[in-house]
C-alpha positions, 0 to 999 in steps of 0.5 A, a space after each residue: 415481676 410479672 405475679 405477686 408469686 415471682 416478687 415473693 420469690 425475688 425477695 425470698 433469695 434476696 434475704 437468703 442470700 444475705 443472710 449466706 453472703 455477709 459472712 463473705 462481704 465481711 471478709 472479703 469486701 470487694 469479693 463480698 459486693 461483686 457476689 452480691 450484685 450477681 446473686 440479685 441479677 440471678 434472683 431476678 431472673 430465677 423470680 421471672 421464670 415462676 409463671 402463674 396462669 388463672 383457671 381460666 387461662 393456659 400458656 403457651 411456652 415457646 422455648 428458643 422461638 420453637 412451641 414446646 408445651 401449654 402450661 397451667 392453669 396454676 403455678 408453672 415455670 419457664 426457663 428464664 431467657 430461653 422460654 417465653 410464655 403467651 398467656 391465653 384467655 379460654 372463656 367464652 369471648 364476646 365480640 361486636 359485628 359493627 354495622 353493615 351496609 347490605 343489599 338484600 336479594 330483592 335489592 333493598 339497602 339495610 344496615 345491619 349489626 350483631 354479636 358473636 359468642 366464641 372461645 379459644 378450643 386449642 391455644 396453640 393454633 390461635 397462636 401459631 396459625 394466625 396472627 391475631 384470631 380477634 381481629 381475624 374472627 371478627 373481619 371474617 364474620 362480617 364478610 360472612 354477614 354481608 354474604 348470608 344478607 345477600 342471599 335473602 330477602 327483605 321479608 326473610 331477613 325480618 322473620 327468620 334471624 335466628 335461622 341467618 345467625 345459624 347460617 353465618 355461624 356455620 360458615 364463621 365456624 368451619 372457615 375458623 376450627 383450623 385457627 383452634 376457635 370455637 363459635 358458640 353463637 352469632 345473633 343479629 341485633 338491630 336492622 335499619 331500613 331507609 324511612 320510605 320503607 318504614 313508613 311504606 310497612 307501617 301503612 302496611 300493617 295498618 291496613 292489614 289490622 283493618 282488614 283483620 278488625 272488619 273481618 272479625 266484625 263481619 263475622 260476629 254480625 253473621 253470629 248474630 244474626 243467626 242467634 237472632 233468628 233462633 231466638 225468634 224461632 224458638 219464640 215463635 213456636 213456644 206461646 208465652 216466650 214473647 210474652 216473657 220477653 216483654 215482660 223482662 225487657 220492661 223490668 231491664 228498664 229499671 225503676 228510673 223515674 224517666 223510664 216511660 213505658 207505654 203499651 198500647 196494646 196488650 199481648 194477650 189482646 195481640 194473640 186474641 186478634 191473631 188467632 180470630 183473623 186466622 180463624 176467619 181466613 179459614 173459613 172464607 176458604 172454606 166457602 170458596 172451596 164450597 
């Protein structure tokens, strides 16, 4: 029996026909057996017609070798002998890419492997109109994978996978809607390269880090530099900014007892001699004009 239905059945008309035949059997012992053994023949193929399909399947009854209908899911019945019955999943399939060996259109060698998301749409023509549409899907989407590589190159085929998975579903699905598929997805995952070429693209992005790290440093010494020059003009044009500055520079220094300060001029002193020496360059001008 093909579903714990059908043996309840079979056990169901085994009993009832017990409980109807004894009386026959008693009376007529060879009449009797010869019933019997018919009436379980008879069970067993009325039991074997009772079909149970899960939510997730649909059956495709074929009477005398001919499509008739698609039963389910549930509890259905097929004529025993005349009918059979091919039941078909109708989720969502996951199915393997194996590795391909491809030549990149910049003529680069990779290997590449991925994953393919389809469900049956129409039970019947995955059925009818080819003989296996596993195998079929599976055989046309690594053609499909080898044509799209093909056609693009090394640096594409790292930065856009997602749009290559969307061009070899598109081609996948439209060769496959006749077979009653439906391609949900197809997603690369994992490309290998030859090792020369690795390590050619990881000395790659090492100098191109460096070169990012001495442009961000350049630019932050600019920054600075600039700073630095407002901050000295701010204290050039405000009298008492370089003293303060000082003054804060000597208290950064902290109450260390190792920290040894030495002045050997004092600031206002500093100022006094600027200003005099400005003072006498004045007027030596003055007399020269005289």
């Amino acid at each position: 029996m093909n579903n714990p239905i059908s043996g309840l059945i079979f056990v169901a008309l085994i009993i009832l026909g017990f409980v109807f035949g004894s009386p026959i059997f008693m009376a007529h012992q060879g009449l009797g057996g010869l019933l019997g053994i018919l009436w379980f023949f008879a069970s067993m193929i009325i039991a074997s017609g009772i079909q149970v399909a899960a939510q997730w399947e649909k059956g495709v009854v074929f009477q005398l070798g001919k499509f008739s209908r698609i039963s389910g899911p549930g509890l259905f019945f097929v004529i025993p002998i005349i009918e059979e019955v091919r039941k078909i999943d109708m989720r969502v399939l996951t199915m393997d890419i194996p590795a391909q060996q491809v030549i990149t259109k910049d003529n680069v060698p990779v290997k590449i492997n991925g994953v393919i998301f389809f469900k049956v749409d129409d039970p019947s023509d995955a059925i009818i109109k080819v003989q296996d549409y596993r195998f079929a899907i599976s055989q046309y989407s690594q053609t499909s994978l080898r044509d799209v590589i093909g056609q693009m190159t090394l640096d594409q085929l790292l930065t856009e996978r997602e749009e290559i998975g969307k061009k070899i579903e598109a081609n996948v699905e439209k060769d496959t809607e006749a077979w009653g598929l439906e391609v949900t997805g197809i997603r690369i995952q994992d490309i290998d390269m030859p090792e020369e070429l690795k390590k050619m693209m990881s000395r790659q992005a090492s100098a191109e880090r460096e070169k990012r790290a001495t442009i961000t440093k350049a630019e932050g010494d600019r920054e600075a530099s600039a700073n630095l020059a407002l901050a000295a003009r701010t204290m050039a044009e405000s009298p008492g900014a370089m003293q303060l500055r000082t003054l804060q520079t000597i208290d950064g220094l902290g109450p260390t007892a190792s920290n040894t300060v030495v002045i050997a001029v004092p600031v206002d002193i500093m100022n006094a001699i600027d200003q005099l020496c400005q003072f006498t360059k004045g007027k030596t001008e003055n007399k020269q004009g005289v």
